[in-house]
PDB file with one MODEL, atoms N, CA, C and O in Angstrom:
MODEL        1
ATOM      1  N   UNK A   1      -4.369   2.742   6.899  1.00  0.00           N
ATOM      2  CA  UNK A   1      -3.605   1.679   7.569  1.00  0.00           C
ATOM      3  C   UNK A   1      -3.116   0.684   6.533  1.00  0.00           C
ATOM      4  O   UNK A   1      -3.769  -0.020   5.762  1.00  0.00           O
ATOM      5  N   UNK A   2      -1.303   0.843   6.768  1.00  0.00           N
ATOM      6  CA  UNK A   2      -1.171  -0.309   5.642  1.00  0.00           C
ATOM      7  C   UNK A   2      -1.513  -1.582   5.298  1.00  0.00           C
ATOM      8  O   UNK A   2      -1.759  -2.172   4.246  1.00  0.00           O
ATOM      9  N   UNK A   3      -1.462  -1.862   6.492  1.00  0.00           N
ATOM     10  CA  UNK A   3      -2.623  -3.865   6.996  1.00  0.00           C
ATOM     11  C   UNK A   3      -3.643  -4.244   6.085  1.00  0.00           C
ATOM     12  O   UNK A   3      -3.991  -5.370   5.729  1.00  0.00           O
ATOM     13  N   UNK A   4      -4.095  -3.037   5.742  1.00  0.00           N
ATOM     14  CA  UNK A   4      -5.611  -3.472   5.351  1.00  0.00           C
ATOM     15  C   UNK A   4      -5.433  -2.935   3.812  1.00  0.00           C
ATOM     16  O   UNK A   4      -6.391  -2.385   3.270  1.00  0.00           O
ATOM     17  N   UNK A   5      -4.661  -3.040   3.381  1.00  0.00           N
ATOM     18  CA  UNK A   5      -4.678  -2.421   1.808  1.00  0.00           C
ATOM     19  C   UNK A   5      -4.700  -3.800   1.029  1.00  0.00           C
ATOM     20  O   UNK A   5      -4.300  -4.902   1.406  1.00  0.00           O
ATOM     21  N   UNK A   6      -5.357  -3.373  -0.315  1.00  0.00           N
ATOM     22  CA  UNK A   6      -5.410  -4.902  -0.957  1.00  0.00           C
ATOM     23  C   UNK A   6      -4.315  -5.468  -1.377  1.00  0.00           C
ATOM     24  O   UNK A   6      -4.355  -6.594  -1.874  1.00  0.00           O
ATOM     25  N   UNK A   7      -3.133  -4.757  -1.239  1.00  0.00           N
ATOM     26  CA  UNK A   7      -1.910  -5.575  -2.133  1.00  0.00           C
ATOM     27  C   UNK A   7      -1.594  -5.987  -0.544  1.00  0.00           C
ATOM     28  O   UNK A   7      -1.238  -7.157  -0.402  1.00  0.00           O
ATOM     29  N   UNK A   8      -1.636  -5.575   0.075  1.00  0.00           N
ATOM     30  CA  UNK A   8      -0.760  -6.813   1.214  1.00  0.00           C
ATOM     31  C   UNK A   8      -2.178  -7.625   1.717  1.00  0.00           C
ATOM     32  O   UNK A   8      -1.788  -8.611   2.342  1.00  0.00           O
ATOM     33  N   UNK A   9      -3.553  -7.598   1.690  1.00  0.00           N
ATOM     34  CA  UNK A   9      -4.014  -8.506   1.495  1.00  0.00           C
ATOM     35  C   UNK A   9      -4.141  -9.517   1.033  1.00  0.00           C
ATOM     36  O   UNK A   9      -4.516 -10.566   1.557  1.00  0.00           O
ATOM     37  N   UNK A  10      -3.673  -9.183  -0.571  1.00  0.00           N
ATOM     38  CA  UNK A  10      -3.209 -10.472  -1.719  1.00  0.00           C
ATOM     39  C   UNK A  10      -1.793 -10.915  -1.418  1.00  0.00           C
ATOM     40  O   UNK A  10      -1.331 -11.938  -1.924  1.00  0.00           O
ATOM     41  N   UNK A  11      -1.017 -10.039  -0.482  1.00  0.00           N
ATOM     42  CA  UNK A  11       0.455 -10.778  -0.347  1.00  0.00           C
ATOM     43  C   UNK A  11       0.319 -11.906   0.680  1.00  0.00           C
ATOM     44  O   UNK A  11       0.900 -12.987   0.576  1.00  0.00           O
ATOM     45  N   UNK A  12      -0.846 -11.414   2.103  1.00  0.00           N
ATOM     46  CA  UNK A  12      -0.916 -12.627   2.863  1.00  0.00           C
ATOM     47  C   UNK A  12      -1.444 -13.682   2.118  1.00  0.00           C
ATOM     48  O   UNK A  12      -1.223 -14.892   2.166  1.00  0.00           O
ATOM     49  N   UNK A  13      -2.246 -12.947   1.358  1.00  0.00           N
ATOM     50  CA  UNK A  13      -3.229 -14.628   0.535  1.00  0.00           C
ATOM     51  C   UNK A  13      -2.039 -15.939  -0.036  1.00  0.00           C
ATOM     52  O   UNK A  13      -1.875 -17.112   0.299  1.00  0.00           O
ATOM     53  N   UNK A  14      -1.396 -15.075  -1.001  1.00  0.00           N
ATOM     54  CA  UNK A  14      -0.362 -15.600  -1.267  1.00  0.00           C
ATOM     55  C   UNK A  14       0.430 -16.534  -0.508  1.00  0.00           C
ATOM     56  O   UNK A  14       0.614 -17.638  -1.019  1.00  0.00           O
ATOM     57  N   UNK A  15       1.047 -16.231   0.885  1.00  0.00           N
ATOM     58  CA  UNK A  15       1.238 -16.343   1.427  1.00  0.00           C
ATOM     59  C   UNK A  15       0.872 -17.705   1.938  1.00  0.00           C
ATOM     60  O   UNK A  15       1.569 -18.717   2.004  1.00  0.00           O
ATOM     61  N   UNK A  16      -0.602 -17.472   2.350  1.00  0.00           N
ATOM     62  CA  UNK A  16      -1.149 -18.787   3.098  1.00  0.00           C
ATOM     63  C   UNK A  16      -1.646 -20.168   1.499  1.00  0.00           C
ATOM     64  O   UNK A  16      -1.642 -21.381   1.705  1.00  0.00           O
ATOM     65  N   UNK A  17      -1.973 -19.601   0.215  1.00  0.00           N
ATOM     66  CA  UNK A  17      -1.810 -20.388  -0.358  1.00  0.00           C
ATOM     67  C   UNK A  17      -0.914 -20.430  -1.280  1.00  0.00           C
ATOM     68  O   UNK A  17      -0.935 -19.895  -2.389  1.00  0.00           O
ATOM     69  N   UNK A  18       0.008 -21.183  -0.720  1.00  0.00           N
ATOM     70  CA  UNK A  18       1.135 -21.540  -1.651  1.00  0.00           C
ATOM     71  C   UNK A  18       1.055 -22.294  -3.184  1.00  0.00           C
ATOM     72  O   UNK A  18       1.976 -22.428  -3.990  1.00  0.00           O
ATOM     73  N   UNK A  19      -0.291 -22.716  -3.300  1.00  0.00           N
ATOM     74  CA  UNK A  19      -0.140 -23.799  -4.586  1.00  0.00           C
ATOM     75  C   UNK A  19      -1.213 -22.304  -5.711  1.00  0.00           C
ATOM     76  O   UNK A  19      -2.207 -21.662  -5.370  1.00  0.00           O
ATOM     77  N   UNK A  20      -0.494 -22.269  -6.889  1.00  0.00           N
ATOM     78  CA  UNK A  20      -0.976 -21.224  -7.893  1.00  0.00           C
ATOM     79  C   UNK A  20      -2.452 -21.095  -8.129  1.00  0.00           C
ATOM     80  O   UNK A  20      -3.286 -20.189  -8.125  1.00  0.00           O
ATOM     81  N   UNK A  21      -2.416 -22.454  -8.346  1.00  0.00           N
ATOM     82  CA  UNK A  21      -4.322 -22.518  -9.055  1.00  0.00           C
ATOM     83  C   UNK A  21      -5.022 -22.304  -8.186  1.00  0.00           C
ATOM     84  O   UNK A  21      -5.955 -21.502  -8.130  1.00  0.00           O
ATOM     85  N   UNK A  22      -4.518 -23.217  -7.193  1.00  0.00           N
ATOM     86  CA  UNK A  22      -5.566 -22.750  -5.569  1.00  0.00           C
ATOM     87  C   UNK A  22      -5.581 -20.932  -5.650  1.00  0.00           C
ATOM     88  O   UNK A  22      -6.547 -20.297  -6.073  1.00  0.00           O
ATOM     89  N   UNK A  23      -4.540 -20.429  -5.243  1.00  0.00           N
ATOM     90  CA  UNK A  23      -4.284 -19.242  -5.391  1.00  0.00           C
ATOM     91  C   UNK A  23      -5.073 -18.598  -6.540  1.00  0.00           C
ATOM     92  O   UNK A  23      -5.594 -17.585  -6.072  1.00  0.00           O
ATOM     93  N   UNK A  24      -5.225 -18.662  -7.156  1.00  0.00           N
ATOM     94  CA  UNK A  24      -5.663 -17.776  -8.667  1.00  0.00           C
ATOM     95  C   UNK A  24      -7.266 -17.745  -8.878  1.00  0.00           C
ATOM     96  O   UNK A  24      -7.926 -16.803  -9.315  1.00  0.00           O
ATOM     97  N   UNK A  25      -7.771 -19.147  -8.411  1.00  0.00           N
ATOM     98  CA  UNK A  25      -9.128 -19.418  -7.988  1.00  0.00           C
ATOM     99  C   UNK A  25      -9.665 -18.311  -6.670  1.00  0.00           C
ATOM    100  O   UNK A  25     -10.661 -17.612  -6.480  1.00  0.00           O
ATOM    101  N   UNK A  26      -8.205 -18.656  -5.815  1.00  0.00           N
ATOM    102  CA  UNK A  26      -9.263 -17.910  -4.777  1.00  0.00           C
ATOM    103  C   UNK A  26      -8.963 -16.391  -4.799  1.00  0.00           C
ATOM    104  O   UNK A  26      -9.442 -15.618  -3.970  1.00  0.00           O
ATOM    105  N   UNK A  27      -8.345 -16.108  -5.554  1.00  0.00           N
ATOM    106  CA  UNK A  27      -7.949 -14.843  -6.052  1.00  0.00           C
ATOM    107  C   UNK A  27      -9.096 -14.046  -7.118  1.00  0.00           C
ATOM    108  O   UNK A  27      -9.431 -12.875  -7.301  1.00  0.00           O
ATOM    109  N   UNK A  28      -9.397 -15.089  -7.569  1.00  0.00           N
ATOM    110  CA  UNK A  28     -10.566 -14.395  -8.865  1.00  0.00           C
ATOM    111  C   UNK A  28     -11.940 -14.269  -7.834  1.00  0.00           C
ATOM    112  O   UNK A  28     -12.633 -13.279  -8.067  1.00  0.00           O
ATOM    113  N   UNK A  29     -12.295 -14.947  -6.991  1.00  0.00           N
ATOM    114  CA  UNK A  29     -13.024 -15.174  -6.155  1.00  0.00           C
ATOM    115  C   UNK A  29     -13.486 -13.463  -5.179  1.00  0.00           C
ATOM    116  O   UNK A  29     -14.477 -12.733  -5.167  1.00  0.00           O
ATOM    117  N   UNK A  30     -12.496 -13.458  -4.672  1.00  0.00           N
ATOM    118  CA  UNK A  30     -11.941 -12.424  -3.849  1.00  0.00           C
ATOM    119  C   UNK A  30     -12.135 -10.857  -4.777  1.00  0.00           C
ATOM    120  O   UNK A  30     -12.832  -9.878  -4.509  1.00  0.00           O
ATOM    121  N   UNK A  31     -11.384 -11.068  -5.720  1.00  0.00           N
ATOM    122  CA  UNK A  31     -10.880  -9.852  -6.727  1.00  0.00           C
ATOM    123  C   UNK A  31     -12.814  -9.500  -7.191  1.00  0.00           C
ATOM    124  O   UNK A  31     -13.238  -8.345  -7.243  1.00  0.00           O
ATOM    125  N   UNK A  32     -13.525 -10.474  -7.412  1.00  0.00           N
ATOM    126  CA  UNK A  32     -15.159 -10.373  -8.166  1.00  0.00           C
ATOM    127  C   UNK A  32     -15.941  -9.815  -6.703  1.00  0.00           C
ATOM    128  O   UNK A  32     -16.576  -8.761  -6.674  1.00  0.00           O
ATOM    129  N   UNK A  33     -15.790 -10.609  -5.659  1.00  0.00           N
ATOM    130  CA  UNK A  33     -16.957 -10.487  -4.388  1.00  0.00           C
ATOM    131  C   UNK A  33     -16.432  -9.121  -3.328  1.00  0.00           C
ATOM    132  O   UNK A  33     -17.255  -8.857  -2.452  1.00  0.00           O
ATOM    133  N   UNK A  34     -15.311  -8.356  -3.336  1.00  0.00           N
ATOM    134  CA  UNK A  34     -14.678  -7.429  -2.620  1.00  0.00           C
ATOM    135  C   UNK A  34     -13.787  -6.331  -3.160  1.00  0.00           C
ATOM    136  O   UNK A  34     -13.762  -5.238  -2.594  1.00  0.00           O
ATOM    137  N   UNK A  35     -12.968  -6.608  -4.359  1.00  0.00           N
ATOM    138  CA  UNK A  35     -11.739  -6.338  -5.175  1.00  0.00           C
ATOM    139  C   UNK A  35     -10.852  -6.062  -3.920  1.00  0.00           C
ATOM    140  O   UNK A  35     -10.397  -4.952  -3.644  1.00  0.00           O
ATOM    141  N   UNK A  36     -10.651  -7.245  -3.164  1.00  0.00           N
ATOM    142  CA  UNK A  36      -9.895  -7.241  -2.333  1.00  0.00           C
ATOM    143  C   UNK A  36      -9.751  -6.054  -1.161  1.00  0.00           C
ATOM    144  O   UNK A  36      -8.710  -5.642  -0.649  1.00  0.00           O
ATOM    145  N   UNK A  37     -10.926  -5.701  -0.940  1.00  0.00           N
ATOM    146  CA  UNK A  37     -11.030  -4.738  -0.067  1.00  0.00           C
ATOM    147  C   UNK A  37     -11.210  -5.465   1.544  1.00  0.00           C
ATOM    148  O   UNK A  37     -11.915  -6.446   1.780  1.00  0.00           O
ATOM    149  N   UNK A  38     -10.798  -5.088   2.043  1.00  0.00           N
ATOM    150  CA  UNK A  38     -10.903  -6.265   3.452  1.00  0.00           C
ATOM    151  C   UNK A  38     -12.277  -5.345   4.474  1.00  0.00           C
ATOM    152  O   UNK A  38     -12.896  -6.062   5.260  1.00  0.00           O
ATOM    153  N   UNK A  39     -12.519  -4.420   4.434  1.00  0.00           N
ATOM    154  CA  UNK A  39     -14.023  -3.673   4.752  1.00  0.00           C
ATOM    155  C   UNK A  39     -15.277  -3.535   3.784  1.00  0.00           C
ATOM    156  O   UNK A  39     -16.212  -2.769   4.019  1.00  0.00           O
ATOM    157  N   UNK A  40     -15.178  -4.506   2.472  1.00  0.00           N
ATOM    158  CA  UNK A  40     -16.169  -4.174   1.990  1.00  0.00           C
ATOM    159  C   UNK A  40     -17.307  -5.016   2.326  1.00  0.00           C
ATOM    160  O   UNK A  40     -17.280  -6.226   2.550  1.00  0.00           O
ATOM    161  N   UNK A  41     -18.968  -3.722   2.343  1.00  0.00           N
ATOM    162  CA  UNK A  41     -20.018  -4.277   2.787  1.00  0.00           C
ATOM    163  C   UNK A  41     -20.679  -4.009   1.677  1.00  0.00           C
ATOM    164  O   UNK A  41     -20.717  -3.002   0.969  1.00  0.00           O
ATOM    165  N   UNK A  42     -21.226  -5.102   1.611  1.00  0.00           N
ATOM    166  CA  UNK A  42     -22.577  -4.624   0.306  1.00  0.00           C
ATOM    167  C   UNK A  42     -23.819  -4.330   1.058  1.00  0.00           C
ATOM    168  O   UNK A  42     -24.389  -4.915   1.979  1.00  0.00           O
ATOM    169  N   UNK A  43     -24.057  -3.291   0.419  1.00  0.00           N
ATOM    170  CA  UNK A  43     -25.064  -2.642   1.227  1.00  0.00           C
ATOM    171  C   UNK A  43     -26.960  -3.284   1.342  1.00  0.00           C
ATOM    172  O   UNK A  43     -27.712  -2.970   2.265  1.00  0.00           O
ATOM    173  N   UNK A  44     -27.114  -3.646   0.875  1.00  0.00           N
ATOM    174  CA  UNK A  44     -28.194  -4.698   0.500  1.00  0.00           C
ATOM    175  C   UNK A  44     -28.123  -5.899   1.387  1.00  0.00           C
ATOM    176  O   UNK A  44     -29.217  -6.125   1.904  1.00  0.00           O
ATOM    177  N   UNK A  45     -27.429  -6.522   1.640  1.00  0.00           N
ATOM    178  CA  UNK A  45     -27.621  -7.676   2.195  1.00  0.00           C
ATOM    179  C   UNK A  45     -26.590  -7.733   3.369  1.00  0.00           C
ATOM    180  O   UNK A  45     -26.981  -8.668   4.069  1.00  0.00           O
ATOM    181  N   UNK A  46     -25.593  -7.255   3.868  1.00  0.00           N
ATOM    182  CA  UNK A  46     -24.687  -6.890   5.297  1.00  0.00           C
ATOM    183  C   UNK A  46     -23.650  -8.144   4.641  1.00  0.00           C
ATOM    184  O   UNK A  46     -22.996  -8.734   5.500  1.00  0.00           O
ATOM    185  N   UNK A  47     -23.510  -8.455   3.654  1.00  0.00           N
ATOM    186  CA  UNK A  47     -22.057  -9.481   3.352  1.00  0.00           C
ATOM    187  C   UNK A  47     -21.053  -8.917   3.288  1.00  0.00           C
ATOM    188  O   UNK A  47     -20.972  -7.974   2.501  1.00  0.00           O
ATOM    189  N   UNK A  48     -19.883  -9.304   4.123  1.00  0.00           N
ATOM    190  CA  UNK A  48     -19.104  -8.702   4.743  1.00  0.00           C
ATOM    191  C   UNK A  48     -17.314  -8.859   4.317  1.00  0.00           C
ATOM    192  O   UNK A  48     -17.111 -10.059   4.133  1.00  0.00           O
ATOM    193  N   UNK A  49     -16.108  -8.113   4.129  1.00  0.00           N
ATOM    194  CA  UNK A  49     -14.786  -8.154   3.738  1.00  0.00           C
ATOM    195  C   UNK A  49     -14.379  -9.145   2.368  1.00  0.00           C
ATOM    196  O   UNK A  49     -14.761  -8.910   1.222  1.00  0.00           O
ATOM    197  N   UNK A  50     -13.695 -10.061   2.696  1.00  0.00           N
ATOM    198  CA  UNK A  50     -12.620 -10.118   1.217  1.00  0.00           C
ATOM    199  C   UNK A  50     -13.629 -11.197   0.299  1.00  0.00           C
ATOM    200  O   UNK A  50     -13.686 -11.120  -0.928  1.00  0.00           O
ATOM    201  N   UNK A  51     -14.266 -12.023   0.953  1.00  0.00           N
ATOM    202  CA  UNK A  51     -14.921 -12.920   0.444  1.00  0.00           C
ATOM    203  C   UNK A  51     -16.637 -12.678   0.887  1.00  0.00           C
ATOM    204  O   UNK A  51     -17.496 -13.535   0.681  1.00  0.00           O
ATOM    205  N   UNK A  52     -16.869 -11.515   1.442  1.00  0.00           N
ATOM    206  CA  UNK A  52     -18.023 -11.304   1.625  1.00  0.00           C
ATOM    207  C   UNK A  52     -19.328 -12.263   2.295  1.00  0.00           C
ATOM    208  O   UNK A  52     -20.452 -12.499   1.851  1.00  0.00           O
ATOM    209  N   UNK A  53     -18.554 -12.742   3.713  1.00  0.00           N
ATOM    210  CA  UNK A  53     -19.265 -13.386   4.242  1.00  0.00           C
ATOM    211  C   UNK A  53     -20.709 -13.056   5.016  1.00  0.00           C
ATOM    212  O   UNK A  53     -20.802 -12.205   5.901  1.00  0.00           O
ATOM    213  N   UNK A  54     -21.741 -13.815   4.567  1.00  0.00           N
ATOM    214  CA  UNK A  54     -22.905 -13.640   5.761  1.00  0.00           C
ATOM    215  C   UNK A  54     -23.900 -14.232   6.271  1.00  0.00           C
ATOM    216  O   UNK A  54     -24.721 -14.667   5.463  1.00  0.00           O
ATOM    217  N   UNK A  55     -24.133 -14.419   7.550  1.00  0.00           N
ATOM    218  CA  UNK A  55     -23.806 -12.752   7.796  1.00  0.00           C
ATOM    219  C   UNK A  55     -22.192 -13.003   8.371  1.00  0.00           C
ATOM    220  O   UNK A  55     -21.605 -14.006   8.775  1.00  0.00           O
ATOM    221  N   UNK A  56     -21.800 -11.587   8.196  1.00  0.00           N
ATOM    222  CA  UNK A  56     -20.450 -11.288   8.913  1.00  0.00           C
ATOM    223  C   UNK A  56     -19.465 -12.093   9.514  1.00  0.00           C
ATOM    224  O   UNK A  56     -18.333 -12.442   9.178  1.00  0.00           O
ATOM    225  N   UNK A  57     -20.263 -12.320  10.596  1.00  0.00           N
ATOM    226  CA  UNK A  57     -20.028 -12.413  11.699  1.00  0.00           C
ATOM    227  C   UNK A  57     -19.338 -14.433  12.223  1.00  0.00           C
ATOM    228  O   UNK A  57     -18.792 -14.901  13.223  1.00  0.00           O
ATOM    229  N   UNK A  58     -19.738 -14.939  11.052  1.00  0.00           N
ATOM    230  CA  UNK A  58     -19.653 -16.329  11.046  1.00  0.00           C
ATOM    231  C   UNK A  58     -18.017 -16.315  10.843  1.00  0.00           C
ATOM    232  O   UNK A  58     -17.357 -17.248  11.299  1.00  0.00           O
ATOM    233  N   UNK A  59     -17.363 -15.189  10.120  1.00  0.00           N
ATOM    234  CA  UNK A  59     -15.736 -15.070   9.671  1.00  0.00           C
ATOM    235  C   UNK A  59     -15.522 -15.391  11.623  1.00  0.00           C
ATOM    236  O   UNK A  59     -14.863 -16.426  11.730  1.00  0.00           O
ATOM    237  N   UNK A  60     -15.796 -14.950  12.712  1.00  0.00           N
ATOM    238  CA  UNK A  60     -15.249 -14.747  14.223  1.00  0.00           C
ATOM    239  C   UNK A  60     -14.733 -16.449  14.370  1.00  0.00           C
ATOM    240  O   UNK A  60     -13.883 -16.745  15.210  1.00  0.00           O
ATOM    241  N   UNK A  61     -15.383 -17.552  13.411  1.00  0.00           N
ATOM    242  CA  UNK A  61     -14.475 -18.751  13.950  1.00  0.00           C
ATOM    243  C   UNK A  61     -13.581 -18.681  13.452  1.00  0.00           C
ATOM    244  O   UNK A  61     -12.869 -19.623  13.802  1.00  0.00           O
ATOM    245  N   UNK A  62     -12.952 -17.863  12.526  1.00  0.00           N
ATOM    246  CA  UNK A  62     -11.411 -18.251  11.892  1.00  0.00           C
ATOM    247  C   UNK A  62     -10.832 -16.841  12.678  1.00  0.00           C
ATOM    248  O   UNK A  62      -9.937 -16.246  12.079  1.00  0.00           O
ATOM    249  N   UNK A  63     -11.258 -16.319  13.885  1.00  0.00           N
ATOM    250  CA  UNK A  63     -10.699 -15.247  14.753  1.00  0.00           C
ATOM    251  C   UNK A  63     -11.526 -14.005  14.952  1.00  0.00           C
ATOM    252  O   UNK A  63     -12.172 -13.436  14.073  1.00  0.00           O
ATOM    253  N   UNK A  64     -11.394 -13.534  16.651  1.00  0.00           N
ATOM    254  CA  UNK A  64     -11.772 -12.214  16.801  1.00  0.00           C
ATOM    255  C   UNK A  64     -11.617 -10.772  16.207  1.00  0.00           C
ATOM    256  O   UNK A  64     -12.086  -9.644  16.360  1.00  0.00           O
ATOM    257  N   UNK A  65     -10.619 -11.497  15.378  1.00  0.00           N
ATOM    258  CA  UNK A  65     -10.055  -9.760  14.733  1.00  0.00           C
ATOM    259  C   UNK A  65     -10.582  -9.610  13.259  1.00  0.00           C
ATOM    260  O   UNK A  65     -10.159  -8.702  12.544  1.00  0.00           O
ATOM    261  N   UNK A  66     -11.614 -10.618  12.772  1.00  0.00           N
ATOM    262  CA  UNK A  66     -11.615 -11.169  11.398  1.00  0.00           C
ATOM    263  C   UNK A  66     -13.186  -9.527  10.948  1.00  0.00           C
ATOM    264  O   UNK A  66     -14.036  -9.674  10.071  1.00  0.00           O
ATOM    265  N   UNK A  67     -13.076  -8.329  11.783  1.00  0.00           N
ATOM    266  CA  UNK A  67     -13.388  -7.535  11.249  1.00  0.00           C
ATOM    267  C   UNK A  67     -12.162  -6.587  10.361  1.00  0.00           C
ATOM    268  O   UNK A  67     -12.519  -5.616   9.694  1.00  0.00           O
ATOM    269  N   UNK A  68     -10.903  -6.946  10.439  1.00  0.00           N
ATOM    270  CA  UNK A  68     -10.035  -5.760  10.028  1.00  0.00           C
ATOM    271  C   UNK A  68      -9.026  -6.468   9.728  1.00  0.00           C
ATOM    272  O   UNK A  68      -8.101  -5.719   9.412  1.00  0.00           O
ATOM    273  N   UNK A  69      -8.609  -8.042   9.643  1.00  0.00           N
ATOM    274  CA  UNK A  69      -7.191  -8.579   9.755  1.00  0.00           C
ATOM    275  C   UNK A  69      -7.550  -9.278   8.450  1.00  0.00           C
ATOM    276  O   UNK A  69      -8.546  -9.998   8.520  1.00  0.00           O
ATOM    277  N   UNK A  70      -6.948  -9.208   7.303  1.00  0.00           N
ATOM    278  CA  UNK A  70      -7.094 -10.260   6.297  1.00  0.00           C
ATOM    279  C   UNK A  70      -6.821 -11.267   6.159  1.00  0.00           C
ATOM    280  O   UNK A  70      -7.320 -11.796   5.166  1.00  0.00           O
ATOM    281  N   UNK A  71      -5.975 -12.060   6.954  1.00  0.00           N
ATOM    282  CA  UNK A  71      -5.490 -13.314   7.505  1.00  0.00           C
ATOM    283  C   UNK A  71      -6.556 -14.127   7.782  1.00  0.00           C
ATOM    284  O   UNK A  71      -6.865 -15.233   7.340  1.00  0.00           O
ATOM    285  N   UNK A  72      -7.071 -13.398   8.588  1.00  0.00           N
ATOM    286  CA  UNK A  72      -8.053 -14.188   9.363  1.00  0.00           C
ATOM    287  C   UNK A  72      -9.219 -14.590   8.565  1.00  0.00           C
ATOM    288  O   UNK A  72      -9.847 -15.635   8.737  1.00  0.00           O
ATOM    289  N   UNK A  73      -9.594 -13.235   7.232  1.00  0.00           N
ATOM    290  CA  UNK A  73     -10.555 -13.383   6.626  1.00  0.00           C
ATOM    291  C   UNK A  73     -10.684 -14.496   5.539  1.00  0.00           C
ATOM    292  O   UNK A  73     -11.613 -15.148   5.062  1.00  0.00           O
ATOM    293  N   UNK A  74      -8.974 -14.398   5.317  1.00  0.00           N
ATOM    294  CA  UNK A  74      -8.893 -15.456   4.572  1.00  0.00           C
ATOM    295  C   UNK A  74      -8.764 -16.874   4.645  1.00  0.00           C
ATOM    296  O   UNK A  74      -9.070 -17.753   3.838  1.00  0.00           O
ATOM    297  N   UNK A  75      -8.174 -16.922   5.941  1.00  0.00           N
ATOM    298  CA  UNK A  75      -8.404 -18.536   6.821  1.00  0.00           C
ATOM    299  C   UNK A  75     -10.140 -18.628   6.748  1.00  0.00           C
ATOM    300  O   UNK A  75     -10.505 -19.804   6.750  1.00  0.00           O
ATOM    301  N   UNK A  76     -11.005 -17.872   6.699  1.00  0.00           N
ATOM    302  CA  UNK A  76     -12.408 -18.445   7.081  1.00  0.00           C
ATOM    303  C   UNK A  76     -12.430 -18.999   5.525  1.00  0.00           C
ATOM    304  O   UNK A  76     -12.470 -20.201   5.260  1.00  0.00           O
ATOM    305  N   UNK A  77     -12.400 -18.020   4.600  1.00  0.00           N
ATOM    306  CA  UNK A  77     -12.261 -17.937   3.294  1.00  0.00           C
ATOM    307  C   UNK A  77     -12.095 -19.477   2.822  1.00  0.00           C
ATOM    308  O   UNK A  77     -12.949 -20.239   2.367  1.00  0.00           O
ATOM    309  N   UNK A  78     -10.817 -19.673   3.058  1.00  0.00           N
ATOM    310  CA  UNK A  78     -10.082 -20.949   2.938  1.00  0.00           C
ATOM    311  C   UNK A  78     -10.886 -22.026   3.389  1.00  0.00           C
ATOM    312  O   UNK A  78     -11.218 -22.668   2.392  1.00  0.00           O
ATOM    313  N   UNK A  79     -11.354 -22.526   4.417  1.00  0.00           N
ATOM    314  CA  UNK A  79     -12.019 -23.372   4.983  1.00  0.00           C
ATOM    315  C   UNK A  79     -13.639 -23.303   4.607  1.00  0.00           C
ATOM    316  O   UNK A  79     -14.415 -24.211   4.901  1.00  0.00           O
ATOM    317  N   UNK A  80     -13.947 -22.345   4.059  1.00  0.00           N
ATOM    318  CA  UNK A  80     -15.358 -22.257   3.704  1.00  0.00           C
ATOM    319  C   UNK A  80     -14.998 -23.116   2.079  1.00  0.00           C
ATOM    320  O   UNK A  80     -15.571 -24.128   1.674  1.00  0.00           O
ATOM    321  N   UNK A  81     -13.972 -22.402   1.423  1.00  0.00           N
ATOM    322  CA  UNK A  81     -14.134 -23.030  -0.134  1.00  0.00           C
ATOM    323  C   UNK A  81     -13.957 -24.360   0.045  1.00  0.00           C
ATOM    324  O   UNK A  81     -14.687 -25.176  -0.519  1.00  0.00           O
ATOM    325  N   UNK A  82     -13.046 -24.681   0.784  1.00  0.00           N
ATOM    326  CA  UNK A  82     -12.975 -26.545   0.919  1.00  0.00           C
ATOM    327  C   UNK A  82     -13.930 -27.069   1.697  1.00  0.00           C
ATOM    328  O   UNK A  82     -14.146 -28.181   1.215  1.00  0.00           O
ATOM    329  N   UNK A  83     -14.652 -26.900   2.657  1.00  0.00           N
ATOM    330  CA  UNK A  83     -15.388 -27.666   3.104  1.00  0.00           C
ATOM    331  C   UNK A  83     -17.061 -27.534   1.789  1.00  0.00           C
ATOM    332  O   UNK A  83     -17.863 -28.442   1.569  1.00  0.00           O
ATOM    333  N   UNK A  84     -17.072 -25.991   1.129  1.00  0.00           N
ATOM    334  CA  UNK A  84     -18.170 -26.008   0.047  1.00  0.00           C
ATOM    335  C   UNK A  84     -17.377 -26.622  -1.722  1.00  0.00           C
ATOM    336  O   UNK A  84     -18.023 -26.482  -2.761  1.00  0.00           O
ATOM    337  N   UNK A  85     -16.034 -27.225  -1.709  1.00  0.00           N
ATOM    338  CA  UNK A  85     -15.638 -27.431  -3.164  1.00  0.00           C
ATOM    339  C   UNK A  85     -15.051 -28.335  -3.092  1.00  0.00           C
ATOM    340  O   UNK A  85     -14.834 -29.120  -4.015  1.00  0.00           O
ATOM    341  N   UNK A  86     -14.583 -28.433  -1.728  1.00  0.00           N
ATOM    342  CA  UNK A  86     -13.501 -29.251  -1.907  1.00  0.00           C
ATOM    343  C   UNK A  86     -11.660 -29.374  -2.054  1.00  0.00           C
ATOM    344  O   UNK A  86     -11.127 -30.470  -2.229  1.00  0.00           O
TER     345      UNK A  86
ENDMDL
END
């Protein structure tokens, strides 16, 4: 499914962050904890898609679909780094 491939994962990212550094940060982020895989689980501990949240399941406030939609994963994404960085 093309949706879920990492280059149009990194194109929505893109997408939703428009400013570079933001972008590149949360890009290195992403690229180290998933390599942008939007299903990856580490098997050890159940941390879950692009930013490897867990458990999982906490991504469902940034949406119901935030098992398979990278948008969504990355809106949690997004709101997790600023409310933990700033």
């Amino acid at each position: 499914h093309a949706a879920t491939s990492s280059a149009s994962a990194q194109a929505i990212a893109h997408k939703m962050i428009p400013d570079a550094a933001q972008y590149k940060a949360f890009s290195n982020i992403v690229s180290h904890e998933s390599g942008w895989n939007v299903k990856a689980t580490n098997a050890s501990s159940g941390a879950y898609g692009l930013v490897q949240a867990l458990p999982a399941s906490k991504m469902a406030s940034a949406g119901s679909d935030w098992k398979t939609n990278p948008a969504t994963q990355i809106k949690w994404g997004l709101d997790y780094m600023n409310s933990r960085y700033g």
